[in-house]
C-alpha positions in Angstrom: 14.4 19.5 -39.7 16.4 22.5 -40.0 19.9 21.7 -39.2 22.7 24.4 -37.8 25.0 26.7 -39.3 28.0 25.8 -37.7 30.0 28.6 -38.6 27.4 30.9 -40.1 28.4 32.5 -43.5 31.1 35.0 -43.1 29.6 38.1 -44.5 32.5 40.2 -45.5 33.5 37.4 -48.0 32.6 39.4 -50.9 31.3 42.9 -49.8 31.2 45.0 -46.3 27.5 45.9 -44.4 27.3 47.0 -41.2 24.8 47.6 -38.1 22.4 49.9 -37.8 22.5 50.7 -34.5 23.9 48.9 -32.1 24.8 45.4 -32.6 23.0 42.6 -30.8 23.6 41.6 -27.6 23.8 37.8 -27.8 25.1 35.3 -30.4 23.2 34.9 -33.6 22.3 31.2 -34.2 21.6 30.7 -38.1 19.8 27.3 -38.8 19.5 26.3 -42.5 16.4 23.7 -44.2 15.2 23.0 -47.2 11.5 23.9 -47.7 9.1 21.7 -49.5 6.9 24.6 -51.0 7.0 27.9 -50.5 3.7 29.3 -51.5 1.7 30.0 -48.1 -1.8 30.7 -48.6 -3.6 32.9 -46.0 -7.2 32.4 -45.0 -8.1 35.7 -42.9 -10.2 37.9 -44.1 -7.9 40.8 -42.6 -5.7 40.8 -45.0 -6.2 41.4 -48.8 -4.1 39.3 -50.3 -3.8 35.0 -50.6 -0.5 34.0 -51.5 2.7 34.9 -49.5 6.6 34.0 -49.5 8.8 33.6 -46.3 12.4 32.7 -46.5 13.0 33.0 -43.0 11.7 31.8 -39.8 12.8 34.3 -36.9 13.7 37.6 -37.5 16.9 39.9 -36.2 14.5 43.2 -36.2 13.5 41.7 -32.9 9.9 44.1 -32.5 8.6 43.3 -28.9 5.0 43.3 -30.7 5.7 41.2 -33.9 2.7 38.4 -34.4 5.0 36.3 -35.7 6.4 35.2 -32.9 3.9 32.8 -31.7 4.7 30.4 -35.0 8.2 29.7 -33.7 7.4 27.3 -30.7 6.5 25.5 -33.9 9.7 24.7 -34.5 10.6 24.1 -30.8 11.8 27.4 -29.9 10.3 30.6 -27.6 8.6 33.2 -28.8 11.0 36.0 -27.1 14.7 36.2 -27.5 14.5 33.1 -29.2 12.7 34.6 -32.3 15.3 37.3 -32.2 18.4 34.9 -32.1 17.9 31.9 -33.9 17.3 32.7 -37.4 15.9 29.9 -40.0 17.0 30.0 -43.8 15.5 28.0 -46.5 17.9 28.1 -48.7 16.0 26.9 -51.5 13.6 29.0 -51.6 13.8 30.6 -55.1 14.2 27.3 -56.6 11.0 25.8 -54.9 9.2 29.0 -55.4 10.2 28.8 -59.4 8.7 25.0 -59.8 5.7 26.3 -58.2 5.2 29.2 -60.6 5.6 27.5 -63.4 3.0 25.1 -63.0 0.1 25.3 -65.6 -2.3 25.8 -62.6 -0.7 28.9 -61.2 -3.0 31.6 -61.9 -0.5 34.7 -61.5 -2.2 36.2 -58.7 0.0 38.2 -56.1 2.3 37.2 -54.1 3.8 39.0 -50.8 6.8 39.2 -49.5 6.4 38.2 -46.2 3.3 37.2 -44.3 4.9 36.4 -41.2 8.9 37.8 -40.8 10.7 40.4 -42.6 12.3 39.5 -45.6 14.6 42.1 -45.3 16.2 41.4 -42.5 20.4 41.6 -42.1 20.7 38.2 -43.5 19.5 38.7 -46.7 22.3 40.8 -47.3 24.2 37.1 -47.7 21.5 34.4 -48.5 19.8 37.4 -51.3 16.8 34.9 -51.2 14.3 37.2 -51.3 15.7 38.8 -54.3 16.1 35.8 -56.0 12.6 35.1 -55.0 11.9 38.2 -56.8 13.8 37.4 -60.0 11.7 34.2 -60.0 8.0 35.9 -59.7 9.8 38.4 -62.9 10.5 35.3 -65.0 6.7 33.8 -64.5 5.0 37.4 -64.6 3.6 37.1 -61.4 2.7 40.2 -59.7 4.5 40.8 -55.9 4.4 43.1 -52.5 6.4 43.8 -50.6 6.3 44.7 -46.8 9.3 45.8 -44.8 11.2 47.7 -42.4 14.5 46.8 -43.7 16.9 48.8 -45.7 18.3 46.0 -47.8 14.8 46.7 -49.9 16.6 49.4 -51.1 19.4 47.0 -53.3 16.3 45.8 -55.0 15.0 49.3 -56.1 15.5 48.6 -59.4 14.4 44.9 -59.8 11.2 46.3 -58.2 10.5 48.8 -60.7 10.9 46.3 -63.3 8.1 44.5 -61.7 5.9 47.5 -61.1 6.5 48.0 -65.2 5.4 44.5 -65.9 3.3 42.3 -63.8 2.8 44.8 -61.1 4.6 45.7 -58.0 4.2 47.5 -54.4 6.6 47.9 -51.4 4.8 48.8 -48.0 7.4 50.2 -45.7 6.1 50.0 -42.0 6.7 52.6 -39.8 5.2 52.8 -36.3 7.2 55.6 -34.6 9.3 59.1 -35.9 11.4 58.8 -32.5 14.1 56.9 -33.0 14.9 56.8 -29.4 11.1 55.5 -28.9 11.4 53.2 -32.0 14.9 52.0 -30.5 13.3 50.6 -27.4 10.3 48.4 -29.2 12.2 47.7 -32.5 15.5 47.7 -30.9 16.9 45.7 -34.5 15.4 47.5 -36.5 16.3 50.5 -38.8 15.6 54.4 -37.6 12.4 55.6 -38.8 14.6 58.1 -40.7 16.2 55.4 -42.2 13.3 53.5 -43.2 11.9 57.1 -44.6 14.9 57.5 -46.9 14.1 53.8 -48.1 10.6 55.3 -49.3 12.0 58.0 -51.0 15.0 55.5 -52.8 11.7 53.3 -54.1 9.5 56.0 -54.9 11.9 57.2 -57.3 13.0 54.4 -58.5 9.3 54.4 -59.6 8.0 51.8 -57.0 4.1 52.3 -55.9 5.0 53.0 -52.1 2.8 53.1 -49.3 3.4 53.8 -45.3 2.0 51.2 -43.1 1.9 52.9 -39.8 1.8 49.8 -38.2 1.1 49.0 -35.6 -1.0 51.5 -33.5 -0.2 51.1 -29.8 -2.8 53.7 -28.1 -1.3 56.2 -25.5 2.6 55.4 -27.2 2.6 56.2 -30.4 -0.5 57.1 -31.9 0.0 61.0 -31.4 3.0 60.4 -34.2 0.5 59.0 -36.4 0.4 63.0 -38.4 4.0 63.2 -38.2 4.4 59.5 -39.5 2.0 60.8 -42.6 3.8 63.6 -43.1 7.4 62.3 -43.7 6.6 59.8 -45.6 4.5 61.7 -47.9 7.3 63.6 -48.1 9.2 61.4 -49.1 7.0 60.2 -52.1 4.8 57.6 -50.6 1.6 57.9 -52.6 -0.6 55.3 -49.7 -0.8 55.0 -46.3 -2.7 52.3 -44.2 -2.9 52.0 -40.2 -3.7 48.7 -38.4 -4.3 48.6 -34.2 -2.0 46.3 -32.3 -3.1 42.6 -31.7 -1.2 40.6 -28.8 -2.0 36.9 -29.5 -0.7 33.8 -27.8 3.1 34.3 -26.4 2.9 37.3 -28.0 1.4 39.2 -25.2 4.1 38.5 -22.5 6.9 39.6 -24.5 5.2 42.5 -25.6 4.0 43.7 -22.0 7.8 43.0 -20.5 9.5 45.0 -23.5 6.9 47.7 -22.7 7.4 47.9 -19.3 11.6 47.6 -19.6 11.3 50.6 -21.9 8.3 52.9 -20.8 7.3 51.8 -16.8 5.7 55.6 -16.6 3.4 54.7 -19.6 3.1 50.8 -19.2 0.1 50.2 -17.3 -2.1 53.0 -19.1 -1.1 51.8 -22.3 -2.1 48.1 -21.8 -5.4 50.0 -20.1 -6.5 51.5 -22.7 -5.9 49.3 -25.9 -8.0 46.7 -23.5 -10.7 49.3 -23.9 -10.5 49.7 -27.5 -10.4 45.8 -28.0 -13.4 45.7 -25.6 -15.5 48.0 -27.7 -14.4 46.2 -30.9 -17.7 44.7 -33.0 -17.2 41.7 -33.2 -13.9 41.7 -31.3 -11.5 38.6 -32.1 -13.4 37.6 -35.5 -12.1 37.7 -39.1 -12.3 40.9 -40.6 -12.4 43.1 -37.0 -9.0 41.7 -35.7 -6.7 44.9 -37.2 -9.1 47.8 -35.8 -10.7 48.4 -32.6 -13.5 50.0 -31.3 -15.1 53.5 -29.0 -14.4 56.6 -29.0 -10.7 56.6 -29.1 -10.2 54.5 -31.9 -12.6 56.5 -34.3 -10.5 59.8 -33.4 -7.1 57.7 -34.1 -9.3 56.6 -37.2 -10.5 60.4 -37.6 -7.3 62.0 -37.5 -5.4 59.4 -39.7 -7.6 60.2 -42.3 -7.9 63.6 -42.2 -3.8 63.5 -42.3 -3.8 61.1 -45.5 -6.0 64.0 -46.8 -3.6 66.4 -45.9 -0.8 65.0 -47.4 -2.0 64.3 -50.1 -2.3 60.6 -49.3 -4.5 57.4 -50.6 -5.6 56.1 -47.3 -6.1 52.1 -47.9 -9.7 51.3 -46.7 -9.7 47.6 -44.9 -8.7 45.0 -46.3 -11.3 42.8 -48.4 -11.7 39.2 -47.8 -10.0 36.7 -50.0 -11.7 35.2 -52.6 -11.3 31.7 -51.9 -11.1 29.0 -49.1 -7.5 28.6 -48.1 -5.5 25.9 -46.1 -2.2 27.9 -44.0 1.1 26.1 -43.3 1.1 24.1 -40.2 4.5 25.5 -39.7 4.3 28.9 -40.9 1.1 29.5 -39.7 -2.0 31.8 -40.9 -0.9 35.4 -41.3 -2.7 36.8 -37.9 -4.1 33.7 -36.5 -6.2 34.7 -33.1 
């Protein structure tokens, strides 16, 4: 069982970082556990890759539409300010994550950086157990990803490259809005999409492969800012760009619709309208490999104009993801990255 931090690390010990923004408005609770394995395997189809790494449970970037949040009643806790505020840290993960690479079975195949929360978030600016993680997945030559909204990526640049140089790297850096004001009141820990665009430049030429995840589409708020999205961070040397839909499972849904309404009660009720109409049209709506898009009209010009952007900019636009190669088992804590 996790047990409490009961002073949490002091984190001007040995360097200074600061907020981004404003700094949250309720006291941080910091548990610490020691994981058993660390290798998650993911068995939908709507994501391309198997393996993934998560060295924290809860996340400080506190997005009102994060799927994650439904794996923390898990652990006992809400899905809402809870996931926000009480922060888990297994702080053995590089060790654990070492044994497990260096078995003879492990085949080298990719591993990502996270599944469920960000990686990235203000904490590892004192635990650094994603880079360590990192450093690990160098020593055994396995190849890594890396999606993110945090800035911290950034300390890792040149690790990164290494990677990209040897085994292989990536770093997918997800941004869902270009107004910060907009992004402020759905992402409200998170770094400005300027920010997170200036990240995507600091990896792109550190010589990174970088893509945008405009991630994700909420129809009639921020899928006009899809071009615009494309744009900057094309500009900024992404070289790939993928889009997914927004998907409200389990307790996700009420925080989602109270966070909407709390920061856009003009826009609220169409917006929840109309992505029940594009989920309504969906093929196949709620099964593996359809859960990230939607369906109608609407979604193929979202679809349309996303890749006629990518085009534009001189952007790869990722096709859908392919369905893993093998049966998988998730981790009854963790979860399986998008369960329904």
């Amino acid at each position: 069982m996790p047990r409490p931090v009961s002073n949490p690390p002091n984190p001007w010990d040995a360097y200074t970082v600061e907020w981004i923004g404003p700094p949250p408005d309720a006291e941080l609770t910091v548990l610490e556990e020691e994981a058993k394995s660390m290798l998650s395997t993911n068995e939908s189809p709507d994501v391309p890759f198997r393996f993934s790494v998560n060295p924290y449970r809860g996340c400080t970037h506190a997005c009102g539409y994060c799927y994650a949040r439904r794996t923390h009643p898990y652990l006992g806790y809400g899905a809402g300010t809870d996931f926000d505020r009480v922060i888990v840290v297994k702080t053995n993960a590089p060790d654990v994550l070492a044994r497990e690479l260096a078995r003879p079975s492990w085949k080298r195949e990719q591993v990502v950086f996270s599944g469920n929360t960000d990686c990235y978030q203000p904490l590892e600016a004192r635990y650094e157990l994603t880079r360590r993680c990192l450093e690990a997945c160098r020593r055994f030559e396995t190849p890594v990803g890396v999606i993110t909204k945090g800035v911290l990526v950034r300390r890792d640049a040149e690790l990164l490259a290494d990677l990209a140089a040897g085994p292989g790297a990536e770093a997918h850096v997800s941004v869902a809005f270009t107004d910060a004001d907009a992004s402020r009141r759905m992402e409200p820990g998170c770094p400005t999409p300027a920010e997170r665009f200036e990240t995507i430049r600091i990896l792109a030429a550190a010589g990174v492969p970088t893509s945008v995840a405009v991630s994700p589409v909420i129809p009639g708020l921020n899928d006009s800012a899809v071009p615009g999205v494309l744009e900057r961070a094309a500009e900024a040397g992404a070289q790939r760009a993928f889009l997914t839909l927004l998907r409200l499972p389990g307790e996700v849904r009420p925080v989602f619709e109270e966070r909407l309404r709390e920061g856009f009660p003009g826009r609220a009720s169409k917006v929840l309208s109309t992505l029940a109409g594009l989920r309504a049209k969906q093929a196949g709506a709620g099964d593996f490999g359809e859960r990230m898009r939607g369906g109608g009209p609407r979604w193929e010009a979202i679809t349309r104009m996303f890749e006629v952007a990518c085009r534009r900019f001189g952007l790869d636009a990722q096709g859908s993801p392919t369905p893993s190669p093998l049966p998988t088992t998730p981790d009854p804590v963790q979860g399986s990255l998008f369960d329904a």
